[in-house]
C-alpha positions in Angstrom: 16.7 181.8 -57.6 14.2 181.4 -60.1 16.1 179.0 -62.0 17.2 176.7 -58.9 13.6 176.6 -58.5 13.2 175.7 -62.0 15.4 172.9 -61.8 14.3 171.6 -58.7 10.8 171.2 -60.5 12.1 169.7 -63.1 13.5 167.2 -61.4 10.5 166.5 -59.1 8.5 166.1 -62.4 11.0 163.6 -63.7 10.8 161.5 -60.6 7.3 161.5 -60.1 7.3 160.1 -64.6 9.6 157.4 -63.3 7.7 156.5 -60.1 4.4 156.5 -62.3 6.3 154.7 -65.2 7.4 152.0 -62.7 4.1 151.7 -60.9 3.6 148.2 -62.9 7.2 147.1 -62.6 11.0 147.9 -61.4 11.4 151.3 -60.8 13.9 153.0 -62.5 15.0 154.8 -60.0 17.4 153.9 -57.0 17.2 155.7 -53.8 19.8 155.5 -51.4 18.4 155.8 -48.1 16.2 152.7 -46.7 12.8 152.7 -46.4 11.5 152.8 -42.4 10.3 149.5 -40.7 7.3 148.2 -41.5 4.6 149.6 -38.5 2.4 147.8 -36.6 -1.5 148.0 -37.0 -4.3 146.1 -36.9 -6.6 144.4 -39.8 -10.2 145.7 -40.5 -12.6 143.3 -40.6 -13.2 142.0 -44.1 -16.0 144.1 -46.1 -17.2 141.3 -48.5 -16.6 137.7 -49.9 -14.5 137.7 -52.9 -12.2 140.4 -50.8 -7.9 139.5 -50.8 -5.9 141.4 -48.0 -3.1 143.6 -50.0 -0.9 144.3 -46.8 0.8 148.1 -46.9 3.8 149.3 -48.1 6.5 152.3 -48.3 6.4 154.2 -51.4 8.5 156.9 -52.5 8.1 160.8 -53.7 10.3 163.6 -53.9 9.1 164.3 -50.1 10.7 161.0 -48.9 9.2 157.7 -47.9 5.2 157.6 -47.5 3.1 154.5 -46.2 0.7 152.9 -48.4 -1.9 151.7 -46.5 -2.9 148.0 -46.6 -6.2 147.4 -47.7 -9.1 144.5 -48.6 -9.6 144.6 -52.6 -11.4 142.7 -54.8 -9.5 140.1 -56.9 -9.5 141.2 -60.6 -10.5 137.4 -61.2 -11.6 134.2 -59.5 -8.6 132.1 -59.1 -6.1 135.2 -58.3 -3.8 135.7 -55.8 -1.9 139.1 -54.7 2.4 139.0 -54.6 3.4 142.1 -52.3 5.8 144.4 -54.3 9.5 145.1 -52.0 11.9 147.2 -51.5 15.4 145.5 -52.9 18.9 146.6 -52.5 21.0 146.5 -55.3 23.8 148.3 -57.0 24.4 151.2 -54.2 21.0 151.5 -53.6 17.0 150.6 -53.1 15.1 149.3 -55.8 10.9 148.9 -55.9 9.7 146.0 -57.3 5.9 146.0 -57.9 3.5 143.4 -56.6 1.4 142.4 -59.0 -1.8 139.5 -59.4 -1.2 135.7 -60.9 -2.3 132.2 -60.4 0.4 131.5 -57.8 2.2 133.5 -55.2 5.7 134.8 -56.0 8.5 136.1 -54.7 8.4 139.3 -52.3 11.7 139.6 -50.8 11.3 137.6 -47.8 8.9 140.4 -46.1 7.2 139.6 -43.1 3.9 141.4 -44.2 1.7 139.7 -41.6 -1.9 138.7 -41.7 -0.7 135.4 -44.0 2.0 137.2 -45.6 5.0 135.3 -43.8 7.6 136.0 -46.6 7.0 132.9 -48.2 3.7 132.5 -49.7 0.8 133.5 -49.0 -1.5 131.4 -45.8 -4.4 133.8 -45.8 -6.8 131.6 -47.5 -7.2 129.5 -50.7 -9.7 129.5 -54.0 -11.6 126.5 -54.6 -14.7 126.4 -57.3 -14.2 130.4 -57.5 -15.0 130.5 -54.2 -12.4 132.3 -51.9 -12.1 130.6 -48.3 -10.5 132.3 -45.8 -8.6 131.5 -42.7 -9.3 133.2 -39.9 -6.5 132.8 -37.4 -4.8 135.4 -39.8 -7.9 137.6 -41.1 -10.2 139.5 -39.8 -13.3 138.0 -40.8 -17.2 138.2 -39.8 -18.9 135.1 -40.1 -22.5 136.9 -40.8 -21.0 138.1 -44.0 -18.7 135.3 -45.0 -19.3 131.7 -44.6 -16.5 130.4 -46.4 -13.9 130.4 -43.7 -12.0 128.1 -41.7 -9.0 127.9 -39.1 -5.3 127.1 -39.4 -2.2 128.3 -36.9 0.8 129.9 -38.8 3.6 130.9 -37.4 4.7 134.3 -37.4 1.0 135.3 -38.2 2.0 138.8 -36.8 4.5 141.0 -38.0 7.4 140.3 -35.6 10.4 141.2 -38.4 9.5 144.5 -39.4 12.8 144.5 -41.8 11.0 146.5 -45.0 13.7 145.6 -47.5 15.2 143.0 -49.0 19.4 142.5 -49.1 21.9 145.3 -48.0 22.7 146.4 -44.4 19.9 145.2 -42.0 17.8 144.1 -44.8 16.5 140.2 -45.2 19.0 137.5 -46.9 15.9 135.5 -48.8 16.7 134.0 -52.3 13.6 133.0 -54.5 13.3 129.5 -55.2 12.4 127.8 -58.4 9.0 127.8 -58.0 8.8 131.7 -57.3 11.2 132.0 -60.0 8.5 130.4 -62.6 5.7 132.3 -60.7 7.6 135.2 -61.8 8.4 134.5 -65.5 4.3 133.4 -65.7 1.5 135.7 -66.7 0.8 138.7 -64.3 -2.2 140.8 -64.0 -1.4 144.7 -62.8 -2.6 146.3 -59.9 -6.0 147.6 -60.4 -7.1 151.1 -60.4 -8.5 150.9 -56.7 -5.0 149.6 -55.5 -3.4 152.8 -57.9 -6.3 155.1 -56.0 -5.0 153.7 -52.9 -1.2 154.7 -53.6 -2.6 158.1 -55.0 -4.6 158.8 -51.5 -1.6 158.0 -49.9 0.9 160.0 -51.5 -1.3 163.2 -51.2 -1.8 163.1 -47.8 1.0 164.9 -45.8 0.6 162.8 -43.0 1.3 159.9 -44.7 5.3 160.9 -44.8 7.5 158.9 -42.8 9.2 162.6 -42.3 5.9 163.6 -40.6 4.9 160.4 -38.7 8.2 158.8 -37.9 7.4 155.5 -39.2 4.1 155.5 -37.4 1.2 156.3 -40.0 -2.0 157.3 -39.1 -4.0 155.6 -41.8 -2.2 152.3 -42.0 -4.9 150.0 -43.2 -8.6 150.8 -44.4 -11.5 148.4 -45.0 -11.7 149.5 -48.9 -9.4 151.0 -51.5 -9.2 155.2 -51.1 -11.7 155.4 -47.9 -9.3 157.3 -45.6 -12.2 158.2 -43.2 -14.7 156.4 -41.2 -14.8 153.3 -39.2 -13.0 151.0 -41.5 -9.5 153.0 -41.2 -7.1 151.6 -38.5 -3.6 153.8 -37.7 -0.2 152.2 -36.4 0.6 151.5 -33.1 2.2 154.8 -31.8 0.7 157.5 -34.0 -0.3 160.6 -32.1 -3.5 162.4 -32.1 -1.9 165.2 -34.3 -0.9 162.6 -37.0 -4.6 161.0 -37.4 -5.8 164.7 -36.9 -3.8 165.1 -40.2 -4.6 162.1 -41.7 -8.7 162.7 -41.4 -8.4 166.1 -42.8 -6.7 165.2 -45.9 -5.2 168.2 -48.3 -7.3 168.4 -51.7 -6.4 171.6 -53.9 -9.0 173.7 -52.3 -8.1 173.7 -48.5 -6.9 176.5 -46.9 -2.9 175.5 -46.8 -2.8 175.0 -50.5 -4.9 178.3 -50.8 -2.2 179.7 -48.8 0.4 178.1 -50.7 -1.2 180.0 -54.0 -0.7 183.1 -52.4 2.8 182.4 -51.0 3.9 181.5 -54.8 1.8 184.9 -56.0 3.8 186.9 -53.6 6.6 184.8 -54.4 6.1 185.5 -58.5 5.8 189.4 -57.9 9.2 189.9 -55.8 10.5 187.6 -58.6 9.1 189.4 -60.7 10.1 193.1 -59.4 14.0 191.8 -58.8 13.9 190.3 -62.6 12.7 194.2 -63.7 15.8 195.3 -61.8 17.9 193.0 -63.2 16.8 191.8 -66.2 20.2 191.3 -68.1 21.0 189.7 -65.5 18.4 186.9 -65.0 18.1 186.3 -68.8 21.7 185.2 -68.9 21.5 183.3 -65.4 17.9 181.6 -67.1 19.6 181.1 -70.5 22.6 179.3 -68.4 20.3 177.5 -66.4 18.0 176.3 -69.1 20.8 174.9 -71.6 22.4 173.3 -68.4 18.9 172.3 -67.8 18.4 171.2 -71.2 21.8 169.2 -70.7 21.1 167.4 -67.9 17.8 166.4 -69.1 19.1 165.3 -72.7 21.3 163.2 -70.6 19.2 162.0 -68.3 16.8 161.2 -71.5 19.8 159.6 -72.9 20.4 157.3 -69.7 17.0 156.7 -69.3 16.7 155.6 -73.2 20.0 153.9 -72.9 18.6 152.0 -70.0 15.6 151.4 -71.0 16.9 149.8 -74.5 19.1 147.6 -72.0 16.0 146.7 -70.5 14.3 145.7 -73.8 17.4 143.8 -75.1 17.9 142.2 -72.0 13.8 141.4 -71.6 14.1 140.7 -75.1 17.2 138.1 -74.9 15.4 136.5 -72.0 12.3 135.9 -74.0 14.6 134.5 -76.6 16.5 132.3 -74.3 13.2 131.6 -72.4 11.9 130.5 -76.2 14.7 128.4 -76.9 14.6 126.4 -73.8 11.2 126.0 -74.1 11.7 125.2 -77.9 14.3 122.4 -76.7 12.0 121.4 -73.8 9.5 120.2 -76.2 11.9 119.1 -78.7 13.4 117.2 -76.4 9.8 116.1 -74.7 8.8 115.2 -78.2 12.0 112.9 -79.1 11.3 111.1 -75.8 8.1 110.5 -76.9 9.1 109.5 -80.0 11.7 107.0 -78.9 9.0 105.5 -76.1 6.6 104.9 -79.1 9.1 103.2 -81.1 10.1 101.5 -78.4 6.5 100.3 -77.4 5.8 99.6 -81.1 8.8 97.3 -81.7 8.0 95.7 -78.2 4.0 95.1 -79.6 5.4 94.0 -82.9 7.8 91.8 -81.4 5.1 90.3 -79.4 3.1 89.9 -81.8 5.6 88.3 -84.3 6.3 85.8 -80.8 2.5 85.4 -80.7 2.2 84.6 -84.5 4.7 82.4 -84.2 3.9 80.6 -81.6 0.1 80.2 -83.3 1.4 79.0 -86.4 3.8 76.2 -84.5 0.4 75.1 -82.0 -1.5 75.0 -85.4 1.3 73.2 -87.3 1.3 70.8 -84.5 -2.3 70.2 -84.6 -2.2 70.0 -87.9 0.6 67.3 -88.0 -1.0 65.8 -84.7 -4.2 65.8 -87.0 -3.1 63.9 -90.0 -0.8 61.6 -87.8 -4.2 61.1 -86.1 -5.8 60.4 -89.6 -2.4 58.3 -90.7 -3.1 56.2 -87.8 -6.8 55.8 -88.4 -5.8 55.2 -91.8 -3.4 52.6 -91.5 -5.8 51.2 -88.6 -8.8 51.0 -91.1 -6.5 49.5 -94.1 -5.1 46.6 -91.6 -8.0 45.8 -90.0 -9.5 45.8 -94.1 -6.3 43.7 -95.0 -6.7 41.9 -91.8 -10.2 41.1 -92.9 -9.6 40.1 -96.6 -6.9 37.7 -95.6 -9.2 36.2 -93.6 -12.0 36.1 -95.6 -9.4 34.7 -98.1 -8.1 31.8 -95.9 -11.5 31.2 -95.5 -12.3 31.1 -98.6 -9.0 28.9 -99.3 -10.3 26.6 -96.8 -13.7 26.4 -98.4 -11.6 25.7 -101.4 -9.1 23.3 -99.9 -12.3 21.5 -98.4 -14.4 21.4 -101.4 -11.3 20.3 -103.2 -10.8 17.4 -101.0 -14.8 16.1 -101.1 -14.7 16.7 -104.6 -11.2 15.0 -104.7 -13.0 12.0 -102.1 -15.5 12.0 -104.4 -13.9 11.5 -107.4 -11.9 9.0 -105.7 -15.1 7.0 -104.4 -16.7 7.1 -108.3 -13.4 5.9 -109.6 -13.3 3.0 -107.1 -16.5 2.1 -107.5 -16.6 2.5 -111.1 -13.3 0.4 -111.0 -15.1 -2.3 -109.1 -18.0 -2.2 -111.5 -15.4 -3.1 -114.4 -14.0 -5.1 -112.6 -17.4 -6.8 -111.8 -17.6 -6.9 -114.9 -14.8 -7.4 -116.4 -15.4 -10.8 -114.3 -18.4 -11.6 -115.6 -17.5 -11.6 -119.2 -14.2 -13.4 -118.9 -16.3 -16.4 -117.2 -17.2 -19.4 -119.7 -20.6 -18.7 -121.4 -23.5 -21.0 -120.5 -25.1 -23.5 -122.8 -27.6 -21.7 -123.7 -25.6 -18.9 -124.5 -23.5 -20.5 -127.0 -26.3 -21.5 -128.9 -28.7 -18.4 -129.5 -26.2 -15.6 -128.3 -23.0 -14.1 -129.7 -20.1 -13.9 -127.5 -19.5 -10.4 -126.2 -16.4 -8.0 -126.9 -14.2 -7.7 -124.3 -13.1 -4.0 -125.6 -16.8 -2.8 -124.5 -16.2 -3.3 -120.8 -13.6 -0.4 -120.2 -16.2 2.6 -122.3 -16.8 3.2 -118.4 -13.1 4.6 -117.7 -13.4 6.9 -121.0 -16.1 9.2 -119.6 -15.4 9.7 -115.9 -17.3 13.2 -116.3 -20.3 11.4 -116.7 -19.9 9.1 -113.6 -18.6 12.0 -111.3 -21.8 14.8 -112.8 -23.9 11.3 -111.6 -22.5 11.0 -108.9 -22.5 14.7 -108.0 -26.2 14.6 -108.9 -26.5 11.9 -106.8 -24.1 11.2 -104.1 -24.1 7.0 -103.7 -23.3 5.6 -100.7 -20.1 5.8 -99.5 -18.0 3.0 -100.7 -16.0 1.0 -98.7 -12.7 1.8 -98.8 -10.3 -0.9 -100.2 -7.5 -3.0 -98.5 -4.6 -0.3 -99.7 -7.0 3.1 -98.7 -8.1 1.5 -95.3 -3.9 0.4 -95.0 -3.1 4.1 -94.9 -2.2 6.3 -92.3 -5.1 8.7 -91.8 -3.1 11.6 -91.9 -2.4 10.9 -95.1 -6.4 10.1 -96.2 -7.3 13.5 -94.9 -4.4 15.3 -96.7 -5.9 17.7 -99.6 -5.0 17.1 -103.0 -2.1 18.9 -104.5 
């Protein structure tokens, strides 16, 4: 008897490591039965700003299914928000899955939790400058106390699908989605120690069993983490007096029925005791059978649980490594992207600016050719209008040349004729017969004297250039020519 009672113990012990071990995570154990429906209760009033509603919850012990009451608790930092745990099934039976806190909501099975907890989400309220504001069509909030508040309908505010459980018979069909996925795989803070106290209140009172209370607790919410008593505790809908009786007078270690339960095992311990002096051969061999069998069972449960848990750590382990490598890839791949789109930016900027380069040096070349066709032009302009000017100022001077030419040419002419006449004057004079007189006193002159005029023209012409005589009259034979040809220059 002894030993059953050993064994049982043993086991209890072991469950209540895994539920403890699993209080931050999965737990390791499966239970086949499903946990109750989710009961009906109302939502204190909100004790203080900075306050999120956790809703309540089924837990498990070796005494069954016990509720968890939902309660107002403190974020553990500004910008937190609170993911229900569930109750999932999988692989012939129910699994926990811890809530836990993070920057976004996750995935809680598709629960209808109520008071903003629709299954997806969370629509209680929102942080903003580390300042929770709360909605109060879904919370139960004073407005002397808490100013940050304001109103939006949800549907299904109220717990109208009381399903506790995710998958198997009965149970919701909800997937996660990507987004819960990532909320999931992103850091999580654990419960805190007043959500753990919670659990712990709950679990040690009696009346908390869904055995006892038949799904209708009698603390099913409280104002504040552990305060089972006073006005801030709110039972389900349907719990009778003898439950919240039960639930008020909770059972510490002192009371009377655990004082009684001490003597029942003391009285227990003596008969076992007394029948192990009467059969002590016995009892050593059924104790020594028990205890290796014991021993067995728990080397192999150690062995599972080790086994399992190593799957666990691989498992975590190969999804952190996957996890790595995608991430790994994600940025390698972000990073050759970026790469490429610089490059591709860069040869478009040095392309344009090769175009732009080009096109500067071409507008400059062409102001620069445009430029010294300009100065060509001028140039040429200036040495034509130069040329222009010398061959006029030549053909002027050609004609101040052609004209002096022909007064110097009508001058010469003039002296000649009227140095011709002169000879010829006198020419006459000394071929007529000398006088009387003459012939008597004077020698007769030479005739060779009378041309010396012709040999020095020079003379004549410098005279008459010194001083221009009359002009002569012009002979029979010059006045007998055309005039064309009179003014025609010399040669």
């Amino acid at each position: 008897m002894q030993s059953i009672r050993f064994i049982r113990a043993l086991a209890f012990a072991f469950i209540m490591l895994a539920l403890s071990a699993a209080a931050q995570a999965q737990i390791a154990v499966s239970i086949n039965i499903a946990p109750p429906a989710l009961p009906v209760y109302e939502q204190p009033v909100c004790p203080a700003p900075g306050y999120i509603w956790t809703p309540g919850y089924w837990a498990y012990s070796a005494a069954g299914y016990y509720w968890v009451p939902g309660t107002w608790v403190e974020a553990p930092a500004a910008g937190l928000l609170w993911t229900p745990g569930y109750w999932a099934f999988g692989n012939g039976g129910y699994v926990w899955n811890a809530g836990y806190w993070g920057p976004q909501v996750g995935f809680y099975g598709g629960i209808v939790y109520g008071y903003g907890y629709t299954g997806v989400g969370y629509q209680g309220g929102y942080w903003n400058n580390r300042q929770f504001y709360y909605n109060r069509s879904v919370n139960n909030v004073s407005t002397t106390n808490i100013t940050n508040v304001y109103n939006k309908t949800i549907v299904n505010n109220t717990t109208v699908n009381r399903v506790s459980y995710n998958g198997g018979p009965g149970g919701t069909t909800a997937r996660p989605t990507a987004q819960q996925e990532t909320a999931a795989r992103g850091k999580h803070t654990p419960p805190t120690a007043l959500q753990a106290r919670q659990q712990q209140a709950a679990r040690a009172n009696r009346a908390q069993l869904a055995s006892v209370n038949h799904g209708h607790p009698p603390v099913a919410a409280t104002s504040k983490p552990g305060e089972f008593t006073g006005t801030g505790v709110m039972a389900a809908k349907g719990a009778t007096t003898e439950n919240k009786t039960s639930a008020n007078k909770q059972s510490p270690a002192s009371t009377k029925e655990n004082r009684a339960a001490n003597k029942a095992a003391a009285t227990r311990a003596n008969e076992n005791k007394a029948a192990e002096n009467k059969t002590a051969s016995n009892r050593a061999a059924q104790n020594k059978t028990a205890e290796s069998k014991a021993a067995a069972a728990r080397a192999k449960e150690n062995q599972a649980a080790e086994k399992s848990a190593a799957a666990r750590a691989n498992e975590q382990k190969a999804n952190a490594n996957k996890t790595a490598a995608n991430r790994a890839a994600e940025n390698k791949a972000a990073e050759n992207k970026a790469a490429a789109a610089r490059a591709k930016e860069n040869q478009a900027a040095e392309k344009e600016a090769a175009a732009a380069r080009a096109n500067e040096q071409k507008a400059n070349a062409n102001k620069a050719a445009a430029n010294r066709a300009a100065e060509n032009k001028a140039a040429e302009n200036k040495a034509a209008a130069a040329r222009a000017k010398e061959n006029q100022a030549a053909e002027k001077a050609a004609a101040a040349r052609a004209n002096e030419q022909k007064a110097n040419a009508n001058k010469a002419a003039a002296s000649r004729s009227a140095e011709n006449k002169a000879a010829e004057n006198k020419a006459a004079a000394h071929a007529a017969p000398p006088t009387a007189s003459a012939k008597r006193g004077q020698p007769a002159e030479r005739p060779e004297s009378a041309p010396k005029s012709e040999t020095r023209p020079e003379s004549a012409a410098t005279e008459a250039h010194a001083r221009p005589p009359k002009a002569p009259r012009a002979s029979t034979e010059e006045q007998s020519r055309p005039k064309k040809e009179q003014e025609k220059p010399p040669q």
